[in-house]
RORO-69616 format. One record per residue (C-alpha): x, z, y. Coordinates in Angstrom, 1 decimal, decimal comma. Layout:
# residues N
REC      xx      zz      yy
REC       X       Z       Y
...
END
This chain:
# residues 135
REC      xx      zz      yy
REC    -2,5    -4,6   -18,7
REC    -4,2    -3,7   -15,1
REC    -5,0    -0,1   -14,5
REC    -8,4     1,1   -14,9
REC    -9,9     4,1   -13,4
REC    -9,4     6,5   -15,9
REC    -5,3     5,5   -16,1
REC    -2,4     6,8   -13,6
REC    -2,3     4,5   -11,0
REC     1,8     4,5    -9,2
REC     1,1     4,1    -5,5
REC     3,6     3,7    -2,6
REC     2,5     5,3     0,5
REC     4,4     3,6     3,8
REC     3,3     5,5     7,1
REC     5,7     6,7    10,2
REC     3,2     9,7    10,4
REC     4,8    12,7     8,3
REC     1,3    14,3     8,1
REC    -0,6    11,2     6,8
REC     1,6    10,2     4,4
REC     2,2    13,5     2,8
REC    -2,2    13,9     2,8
REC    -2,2    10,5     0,9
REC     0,4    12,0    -1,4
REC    -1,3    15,1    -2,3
REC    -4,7    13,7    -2,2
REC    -3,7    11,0    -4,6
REC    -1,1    13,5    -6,9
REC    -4,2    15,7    -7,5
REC    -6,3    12,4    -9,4
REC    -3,4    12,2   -11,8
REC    -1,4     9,3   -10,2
REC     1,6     8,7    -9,8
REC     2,8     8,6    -5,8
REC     6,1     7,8    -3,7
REC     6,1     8,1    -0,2
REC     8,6     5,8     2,6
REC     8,8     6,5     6,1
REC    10,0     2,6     7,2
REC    11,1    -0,5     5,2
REC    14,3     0,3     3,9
REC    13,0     3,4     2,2
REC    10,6     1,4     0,6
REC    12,8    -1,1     0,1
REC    14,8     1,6    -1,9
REC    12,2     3,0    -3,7
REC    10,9    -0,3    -5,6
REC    14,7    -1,1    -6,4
REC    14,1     1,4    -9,7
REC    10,4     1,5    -9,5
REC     7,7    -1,1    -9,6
REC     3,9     0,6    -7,9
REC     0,6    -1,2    -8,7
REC    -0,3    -0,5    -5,4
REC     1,1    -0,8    -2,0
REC    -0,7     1,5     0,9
REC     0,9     0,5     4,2
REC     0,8     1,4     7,7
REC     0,8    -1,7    10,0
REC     2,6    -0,2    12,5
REC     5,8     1,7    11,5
REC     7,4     2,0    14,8
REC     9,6    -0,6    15,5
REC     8,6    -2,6    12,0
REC     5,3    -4,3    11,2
REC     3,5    -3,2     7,8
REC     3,4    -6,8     7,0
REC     6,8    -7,6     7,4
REC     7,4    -4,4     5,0
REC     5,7    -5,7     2,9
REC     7,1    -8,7     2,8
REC    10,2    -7,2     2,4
REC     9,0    -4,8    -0,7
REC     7,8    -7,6    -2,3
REC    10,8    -9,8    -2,0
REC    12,9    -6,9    -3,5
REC    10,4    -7,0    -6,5
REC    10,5   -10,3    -6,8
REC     7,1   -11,0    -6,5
REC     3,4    -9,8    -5,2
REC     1,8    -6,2    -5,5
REC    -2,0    -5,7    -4,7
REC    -1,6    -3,4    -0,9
REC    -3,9    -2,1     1,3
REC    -3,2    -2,0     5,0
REC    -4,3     1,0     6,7
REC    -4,4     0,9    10,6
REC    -5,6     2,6    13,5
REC    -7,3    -0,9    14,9
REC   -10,6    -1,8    13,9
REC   -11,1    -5,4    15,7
REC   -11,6    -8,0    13,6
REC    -8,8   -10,1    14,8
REC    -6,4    -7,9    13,7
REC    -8,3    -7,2    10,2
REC    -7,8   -10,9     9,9
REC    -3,9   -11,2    10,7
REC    -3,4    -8,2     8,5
REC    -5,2   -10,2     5,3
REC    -3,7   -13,5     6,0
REC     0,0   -12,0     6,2
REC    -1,0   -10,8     2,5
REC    -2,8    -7,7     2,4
REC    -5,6    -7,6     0,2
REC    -7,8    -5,1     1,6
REC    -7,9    -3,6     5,2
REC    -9,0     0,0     5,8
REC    -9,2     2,1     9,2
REC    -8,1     5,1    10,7
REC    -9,1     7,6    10,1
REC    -9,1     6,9     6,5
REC   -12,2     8,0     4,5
REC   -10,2     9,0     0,9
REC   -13,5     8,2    -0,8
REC   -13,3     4,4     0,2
REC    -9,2     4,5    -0,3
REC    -8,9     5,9    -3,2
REC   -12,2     3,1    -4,7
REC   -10,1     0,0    -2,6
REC    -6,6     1,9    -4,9
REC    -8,6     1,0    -8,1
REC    -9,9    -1,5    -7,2
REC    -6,2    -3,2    -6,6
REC    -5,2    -2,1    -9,3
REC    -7,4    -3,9   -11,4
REC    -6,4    -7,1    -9,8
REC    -5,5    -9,8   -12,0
REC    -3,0   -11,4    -9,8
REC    -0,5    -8,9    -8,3
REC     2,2   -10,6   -10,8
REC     2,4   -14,0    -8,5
REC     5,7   -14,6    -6,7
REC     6,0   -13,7    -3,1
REC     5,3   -15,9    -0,2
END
């Protein structure tokens, strides 16, 4: 069963920024959901060892990682595909288009409008087909 808007949706926030991530946190603990935060990979990593989210919100660039090789990585660990959302502070198309090919579903900009994040989080995690094995 896919959450719908009215239900908790678990959400794993992965940003570098300490102030971002802990907004997304907060903005998306006061809906009712159900939100872990991860600095880099191997926190994430960590995280979905005990834990499975419906969605994935991920920075695309962590520092010295790329949010898609995260993700990759996250999904690997569970063994298979959840619905994510890249969130980045470039808005040209050609990176938009990387970021969706390398298997995010949806692409959103800094700054982040919560309004059109937190309609892209249910949206995801309506999806029918975040249970397909990873790439």
């Amino acid at each position: 069963m896919r959450a719908k808007s009215s239900e908790t949706v678990s959400i794993l926030v992965v940003d570098d920024d300490d102030d971002l991530r802990e907004l997304l946190a907060m903005f998306f603990e006061q809906r009712g959901d159900d939100v872990r935060t991860a600095s880099c990979g191997d926190e994430a990593c960590a995280l979905v060892r005990g834990w499975t989210p419906d969605v994935i919100l991920c920075d695309l660039s962590l520092g010295r990682e790329e949010g898609a090789d995260v993700l990759a990585r996250v999904r690997a660990e569970l063994r298979g595909t959840v619905a994510a959302a890249a969130i980045s502070g470039f808005c040209d198309r050609a990176t938009r288009e990387r970021a969706l090919a390398r298997g995010f579903q949806s692409y959103l900009t800094k700054p982040v409008d919560l309004g059109a994040l937190a309609s892209a989080v249910v949206s995801l995690a309506a999806r029918d087909d975040r249970a397909v094995m990873a790439r």
